[in-house]
C-alpha positions as CSV (number, residue, x, y, z in Angstrom):
1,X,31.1,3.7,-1.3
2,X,30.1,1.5,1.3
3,X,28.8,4.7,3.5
4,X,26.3,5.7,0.3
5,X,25.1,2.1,-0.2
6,X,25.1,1.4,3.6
7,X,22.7,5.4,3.8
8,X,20.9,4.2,0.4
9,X,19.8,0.9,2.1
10,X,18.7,2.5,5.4
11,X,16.4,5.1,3.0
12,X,15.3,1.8,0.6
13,X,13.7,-0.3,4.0
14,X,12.1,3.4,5.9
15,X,10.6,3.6,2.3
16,X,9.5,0.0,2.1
17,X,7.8,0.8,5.9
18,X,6.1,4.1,4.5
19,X,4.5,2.1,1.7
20,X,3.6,-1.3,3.4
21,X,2.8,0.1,7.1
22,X,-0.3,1.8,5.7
23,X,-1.2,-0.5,3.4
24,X,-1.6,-3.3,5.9
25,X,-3.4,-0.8,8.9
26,X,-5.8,1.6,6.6
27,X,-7.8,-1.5,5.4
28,X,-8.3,-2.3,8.9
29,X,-9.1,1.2,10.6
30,X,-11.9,1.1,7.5
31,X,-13.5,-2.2,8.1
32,X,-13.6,-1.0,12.4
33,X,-16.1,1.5,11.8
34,X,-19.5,0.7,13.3
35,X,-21.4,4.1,13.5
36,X,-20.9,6.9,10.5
37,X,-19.1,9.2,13.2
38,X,-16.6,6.6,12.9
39,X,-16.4,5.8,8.9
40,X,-15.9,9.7,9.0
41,X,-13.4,9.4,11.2
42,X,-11.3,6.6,9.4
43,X,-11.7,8.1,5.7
44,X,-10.2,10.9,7.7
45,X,-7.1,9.1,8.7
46,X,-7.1,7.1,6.0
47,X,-6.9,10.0,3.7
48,X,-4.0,11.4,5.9
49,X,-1.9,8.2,5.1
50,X,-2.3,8.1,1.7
51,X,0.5,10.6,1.3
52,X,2.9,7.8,2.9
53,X,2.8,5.3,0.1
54,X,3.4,8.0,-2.8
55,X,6.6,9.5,-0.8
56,X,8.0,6.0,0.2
57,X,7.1,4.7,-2.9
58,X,8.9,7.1,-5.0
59,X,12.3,7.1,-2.6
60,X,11.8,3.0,-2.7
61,X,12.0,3.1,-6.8
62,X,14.7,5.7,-7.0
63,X,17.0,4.0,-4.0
64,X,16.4,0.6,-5.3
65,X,17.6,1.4,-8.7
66,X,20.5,3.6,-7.3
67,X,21.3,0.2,-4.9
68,X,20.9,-2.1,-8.5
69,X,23.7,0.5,-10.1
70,X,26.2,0.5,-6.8
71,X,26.1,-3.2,-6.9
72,X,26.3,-4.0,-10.1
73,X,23.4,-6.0,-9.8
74,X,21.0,-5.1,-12.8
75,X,18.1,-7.0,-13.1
76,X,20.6,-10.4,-12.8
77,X,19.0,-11.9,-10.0
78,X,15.5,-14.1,-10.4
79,X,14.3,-12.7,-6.9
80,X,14.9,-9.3,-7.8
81,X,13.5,-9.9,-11.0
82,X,10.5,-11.3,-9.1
83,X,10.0,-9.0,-6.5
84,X,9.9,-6.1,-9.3
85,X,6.8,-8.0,-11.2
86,X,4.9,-8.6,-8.1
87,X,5.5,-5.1,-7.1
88,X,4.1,-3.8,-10.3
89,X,1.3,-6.4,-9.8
90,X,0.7,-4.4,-6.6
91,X,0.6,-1.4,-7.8
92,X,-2.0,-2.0,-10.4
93,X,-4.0,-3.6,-7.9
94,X,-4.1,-0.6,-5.3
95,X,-4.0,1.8,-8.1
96,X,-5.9,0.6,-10.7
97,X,-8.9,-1.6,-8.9
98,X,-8.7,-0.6,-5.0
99,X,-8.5,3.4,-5.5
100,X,-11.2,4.0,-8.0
101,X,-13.3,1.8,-5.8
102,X,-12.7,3.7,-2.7
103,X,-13.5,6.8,-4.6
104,X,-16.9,5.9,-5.4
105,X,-17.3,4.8,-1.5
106,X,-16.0,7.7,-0.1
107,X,-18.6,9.8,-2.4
108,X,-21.4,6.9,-0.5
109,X,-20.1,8.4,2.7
110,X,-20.0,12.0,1.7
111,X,-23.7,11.6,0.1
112,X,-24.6,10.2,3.8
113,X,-23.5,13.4,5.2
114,X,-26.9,13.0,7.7
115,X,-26.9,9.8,9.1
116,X,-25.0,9.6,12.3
117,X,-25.6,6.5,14.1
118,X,-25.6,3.8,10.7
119,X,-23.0,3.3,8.3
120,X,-24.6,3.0,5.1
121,X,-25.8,-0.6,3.5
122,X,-24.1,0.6,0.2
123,X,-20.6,1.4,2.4
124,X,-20.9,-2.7,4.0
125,X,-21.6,-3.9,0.2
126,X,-19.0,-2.0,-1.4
127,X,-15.9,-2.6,1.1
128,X,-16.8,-6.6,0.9
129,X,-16.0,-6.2,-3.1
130,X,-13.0,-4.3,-2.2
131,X,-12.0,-7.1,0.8
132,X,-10.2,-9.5,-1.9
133,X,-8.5,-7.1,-3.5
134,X,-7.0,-5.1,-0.5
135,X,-6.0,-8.6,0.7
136,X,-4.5,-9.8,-2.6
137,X,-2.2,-6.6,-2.7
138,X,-1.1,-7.7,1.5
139,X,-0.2,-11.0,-0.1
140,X,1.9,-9.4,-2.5
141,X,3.6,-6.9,-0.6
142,X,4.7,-9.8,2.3
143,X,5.7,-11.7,-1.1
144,X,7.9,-9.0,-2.0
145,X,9.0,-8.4,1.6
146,X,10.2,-12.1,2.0
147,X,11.9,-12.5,-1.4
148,X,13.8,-9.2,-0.7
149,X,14.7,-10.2,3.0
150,X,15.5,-13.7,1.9
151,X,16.3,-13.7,-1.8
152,X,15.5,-17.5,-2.3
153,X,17.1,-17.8,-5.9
């Protein structure tokens, strides 16, 4: 048993890196673009990453629950208990304020398919809207990180 939970736990923190690793760099490769050769460019990327999160989010739900069950754990502890809220917190964030926004930027930048030295006004407006939101969800996921690294109570 300890060989499955010690595998289970390897694939529960390379999922944890596939979800939080983008979350953290694609708002920033976003807010670098200067010219629209650029913004084109980082949607680009961006939209490449977005796969990571979904994978890594779906193996961290099914390995945590499988590592809740091997343990014996349930939902007994307060920082597990916690660090599911938050992460559900998170995902309402990204998914339900941060994505639909960035939908209605990214049709901005495709509507601006001409410009190629400026990045729209419209493009600076919206991502400052966006900017406390993408940084509330980066508060939560370290949240999450440091009560599951350090599991406080």
């Amino acid at each position: 048993m300890i060989g499955l939970f010690g595998l289970l736990l390897v694939l529960h923190i390379l999922a944890t890196i596939a979800v939080i690793g983008p979350a953290f760099v694609v708002p920033v490769i976003r807010r670098s673009a200067r010219t629209f050769g650029q913004l084109r460019f980082a949607f680009s990327i961006t939209t490449k990453l977005a796969i990571l999160p979904k994978i890594g989010g779906a193996v961290l739900i099914v390995t945590g629950i499988w590592l809740m069950i091997i343990t014996k754990m349930g939902l007994s502890q307060m920082w597990l208990n916690l660090s599911i809220l938050l992460s559900l917190l998170m995902i309402v964030t990204i998914g339900g304020l941060i994505e639909p926004r960035m939908k209605k930027i990214m049709q901005i930048v495709s509507e601006s398919q001409g410009q190629e030295d400026e990045v729209p006004a419209e493009f600076a407006r919206a991502m400052k809207k966006i900017a406390p939101l993408e940084s509330a969800a980066q508060l939560l996921m370290l949240a999450i990180t440091v009560l599951m690294v350090v599991k406080p109570f």
